[in-house]
N, C-alpha and C positions, 0 to 999 in steps of 0.2 A: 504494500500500500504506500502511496505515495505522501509523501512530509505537507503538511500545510504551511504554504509561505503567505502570513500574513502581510498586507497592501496598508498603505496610511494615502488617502489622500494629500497630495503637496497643496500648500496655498501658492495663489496665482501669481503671486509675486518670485516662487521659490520654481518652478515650472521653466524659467528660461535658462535657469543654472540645469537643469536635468535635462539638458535635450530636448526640451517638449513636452517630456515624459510626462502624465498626471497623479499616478501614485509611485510611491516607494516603497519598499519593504521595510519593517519595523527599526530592523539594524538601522538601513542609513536614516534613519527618522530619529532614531537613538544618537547617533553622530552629529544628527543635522543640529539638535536641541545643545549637543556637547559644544559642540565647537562653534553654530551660528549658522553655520553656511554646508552647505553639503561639499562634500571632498571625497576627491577620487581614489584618494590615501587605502579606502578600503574594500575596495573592488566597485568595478562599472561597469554594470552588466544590464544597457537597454535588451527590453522582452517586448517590442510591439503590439502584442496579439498573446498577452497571459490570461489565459481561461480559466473561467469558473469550472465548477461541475456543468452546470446549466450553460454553457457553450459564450457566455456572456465575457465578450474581451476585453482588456484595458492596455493603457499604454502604458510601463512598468518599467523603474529602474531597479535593480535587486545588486545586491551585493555576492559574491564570490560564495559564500555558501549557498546563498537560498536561488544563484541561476545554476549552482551543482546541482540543486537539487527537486529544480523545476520542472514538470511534468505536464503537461495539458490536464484543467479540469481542478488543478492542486493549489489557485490561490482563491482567497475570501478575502474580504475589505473588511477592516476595522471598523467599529463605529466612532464617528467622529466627533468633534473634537476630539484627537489624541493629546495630550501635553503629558512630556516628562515631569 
């Protein structure tokens, strides 16, 4: 069975530092609160097309473990607001 890689959406302001992207995965959301800014220091791994189970896509930056262990169908979106 495949790892659940949890999504944060990014606010629109934080979207042109990510490529575009519209969410992130926990880790660089965790990074992004640490240091301010997202940083590439710990993996950049654009996912264009990261699927729910229910075929639903987003555009997705993930970090070096959770694009190892990316699968189709194997992310959910947090509920929002996240704040550390």
């Amino acid at each position: 069975m495949a790892q659940t890689i949890w999504l944060q959406r990014l606010e629109t302001a934080k979207k042109s530092e990510a490529e575009g992207m519209e969410f992130a995965c926990v880790h660089l959301h965790q990074r992004m609160d640490q240091v301010g800014k997202l940083t590439k220091e710990k993996g950049w791994n654009l996912i264009p097309a990261a699927t729910e189970k229910d075929g639903t896509a987003h555009k997705a930056l993930c970090c070096d473990t959770c694009a190892k262990n990316y699968k189709d169908g194997s992310v959910r979106l947090a509920k929002e607001p996240v704040h550390a």
